[in-house]
C-alpha positions in Angstrom: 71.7 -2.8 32.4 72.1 0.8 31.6 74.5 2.9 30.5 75.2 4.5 33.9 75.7 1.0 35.8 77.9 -0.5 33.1 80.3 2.7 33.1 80.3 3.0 36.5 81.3 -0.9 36.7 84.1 0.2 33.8 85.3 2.8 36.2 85.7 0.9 39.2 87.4 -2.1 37.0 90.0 0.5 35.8 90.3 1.9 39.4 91.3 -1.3 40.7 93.7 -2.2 38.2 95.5 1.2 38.3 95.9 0.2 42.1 97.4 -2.8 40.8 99.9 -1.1 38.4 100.4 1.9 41.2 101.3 -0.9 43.8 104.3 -2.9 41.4 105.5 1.0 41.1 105.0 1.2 37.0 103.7 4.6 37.2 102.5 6.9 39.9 99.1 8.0 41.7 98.8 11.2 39.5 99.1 9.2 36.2 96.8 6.7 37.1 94.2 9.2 37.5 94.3 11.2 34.3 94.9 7.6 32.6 91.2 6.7 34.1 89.7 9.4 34.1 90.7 9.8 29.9 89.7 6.0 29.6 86.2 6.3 31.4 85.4 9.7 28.6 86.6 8.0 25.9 84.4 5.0 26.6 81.4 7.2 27.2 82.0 9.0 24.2 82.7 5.9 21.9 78.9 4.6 23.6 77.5 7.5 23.3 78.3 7.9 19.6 77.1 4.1 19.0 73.9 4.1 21.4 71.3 2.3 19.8 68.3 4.2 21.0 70.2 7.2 18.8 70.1 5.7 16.0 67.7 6.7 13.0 65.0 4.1 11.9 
């Protein structure tokens, strides 16, 4: 798989459980979003920095 596939599979996992934690009323719709939204970048940047086709031979 790529890189594009597996984040967007990240994204939609965290989606779905920020529904979750929206529905039981833990936090609301607005900080579910930035909390995704800072999770997915944080991911990409953390693959990004670690990509093995980057890396010097």
């Amino acid at each position: 798989m790529n890189k594009a596939k597996i984040l967007g599979m990240v994204r939609h996992a965290l989606t779905f459980g920020g529904g979750l934690v929206v529905g039981k009323g833990w936090i609301d719709k607005a900080m579910m979003v930035e909390i995704v939204g800072a999770l997915v970048t944080l991911i990409g940047i953390a693959w990004s920095y670690y990509a093995p086709e980057k890396q010097l031979q």
